[in-house]
C-alpha positions in Angstrom: 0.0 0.0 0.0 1.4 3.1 -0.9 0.7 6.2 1.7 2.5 9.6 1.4 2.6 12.4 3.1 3.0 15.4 0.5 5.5 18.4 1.6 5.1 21.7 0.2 7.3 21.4 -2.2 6.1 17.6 -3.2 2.6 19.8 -3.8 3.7 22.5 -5.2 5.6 20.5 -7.9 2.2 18.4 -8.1 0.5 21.7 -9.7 3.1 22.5 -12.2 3.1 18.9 -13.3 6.2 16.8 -12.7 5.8 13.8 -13.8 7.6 12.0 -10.6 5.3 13.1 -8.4 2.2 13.3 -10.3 2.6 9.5 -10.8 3.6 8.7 -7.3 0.2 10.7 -6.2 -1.9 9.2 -9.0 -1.1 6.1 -7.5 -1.1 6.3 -4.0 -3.7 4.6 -2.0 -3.9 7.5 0.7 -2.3 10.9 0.8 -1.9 13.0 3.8 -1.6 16.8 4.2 0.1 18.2 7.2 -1.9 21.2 8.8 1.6 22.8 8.3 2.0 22.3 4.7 -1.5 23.9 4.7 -0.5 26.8 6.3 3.0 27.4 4.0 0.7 26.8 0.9 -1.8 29.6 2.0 1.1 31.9 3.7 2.3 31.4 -0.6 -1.3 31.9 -2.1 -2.0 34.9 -0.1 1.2 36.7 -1.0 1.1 35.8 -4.9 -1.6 37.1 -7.4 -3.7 33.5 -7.7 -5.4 33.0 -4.6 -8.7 32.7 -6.2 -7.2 30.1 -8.2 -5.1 28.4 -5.9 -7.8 27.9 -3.6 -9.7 26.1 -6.0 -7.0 24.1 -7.0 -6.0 23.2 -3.4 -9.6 22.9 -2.3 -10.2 20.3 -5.6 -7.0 18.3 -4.3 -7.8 18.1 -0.6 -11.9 16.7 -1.6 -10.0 13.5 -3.3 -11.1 10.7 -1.4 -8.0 9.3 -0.8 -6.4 12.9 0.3 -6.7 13.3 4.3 -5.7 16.2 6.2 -3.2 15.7 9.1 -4.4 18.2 12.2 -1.0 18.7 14.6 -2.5 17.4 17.1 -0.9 16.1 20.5 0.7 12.9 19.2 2.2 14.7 16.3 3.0 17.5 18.6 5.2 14.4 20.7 6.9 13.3 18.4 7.9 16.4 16.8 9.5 17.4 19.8 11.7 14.2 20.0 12.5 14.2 16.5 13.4 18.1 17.1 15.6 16.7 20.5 17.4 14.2 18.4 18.3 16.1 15.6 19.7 19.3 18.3 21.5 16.8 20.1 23.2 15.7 17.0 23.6 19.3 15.5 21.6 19.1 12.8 18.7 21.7 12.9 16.5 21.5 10.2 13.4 23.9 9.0 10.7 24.0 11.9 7.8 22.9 9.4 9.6 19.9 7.8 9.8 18.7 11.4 6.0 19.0 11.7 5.8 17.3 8.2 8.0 14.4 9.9 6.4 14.5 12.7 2.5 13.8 10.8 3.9 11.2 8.3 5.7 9.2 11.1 2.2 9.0 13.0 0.6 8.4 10.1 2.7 5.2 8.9 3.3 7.3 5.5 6.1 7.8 3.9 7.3 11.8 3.6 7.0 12.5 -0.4 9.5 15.6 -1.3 12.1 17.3 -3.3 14.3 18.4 0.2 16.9 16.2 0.5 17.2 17.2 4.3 15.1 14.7 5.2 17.3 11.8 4.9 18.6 13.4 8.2 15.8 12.3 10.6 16.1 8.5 11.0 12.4 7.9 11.9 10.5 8.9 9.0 10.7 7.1 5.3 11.1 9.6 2.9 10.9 9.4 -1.2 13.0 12.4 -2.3 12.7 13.1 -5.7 14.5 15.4 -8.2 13.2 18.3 -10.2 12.6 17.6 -14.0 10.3 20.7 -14.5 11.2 23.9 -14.2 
């Protein structure tokens, strides 16, 4: 069974079309959004000059039936803060939100789906980093 949980940038690369991760979503038997890839989305819709459009787009994507929002809720919240211990502890801070991201796929038994390569650093959580083919 295939279950990702999509990043920003796994998303955002999902709208312009590139062909990695539009297959790997196509085929996916559940898909998870982290309420923190929600918020980054909307912090980029409501600075750019689609909203309208972006809305629509996201609000199409998240009605999917195999497409679940993740709420941050207090077992995400745990585990985010040992993930965010262990990586201190070893020096290797990493952006706050991919953490959350983490944090939801690890409690969700999914697997993170991304373009960041960063996070091969946190040892809990699969993740299925692809490459950029689209510009």
């Amino acid at each position: 069974m295939s279950r990702f949980c999509v990043d920003t940038s796994a998303y955002s690369q999902f709208r312009r079309g590139e062909p990695q991760v539009v297959a790997h979503i196509d085929q996916a038997e559940w898909i998870g959004v982290p309420g923190a890839v929600l918020g980054e989305l909307w912090a980029g819709f409501l600075s750019g000059t689609r909203t309208d459009a972006n809305e629509a787009e996201l609000a199409e994507f998240l009605a999917h039936p195999v497409v679940q929002v993740i709420p941050l809720d207090a077992s995400v919240a745990r585990i985010y803060g040992e993930i965010f211990a262990d990586l201190r502890a070893r020096g290797r801070p990493l952006p706050t939100n991919d953490l959350w991201v983490a944090a939801a796929a690890i409690r969700s038994g999914a697997t993170v789906l991304t373009f960041d390569a960063h996070f091969e650093a946190i040892a809990r959580v699969g993740a299925l980093i692809l490459e950029t083919k689209v510009p």
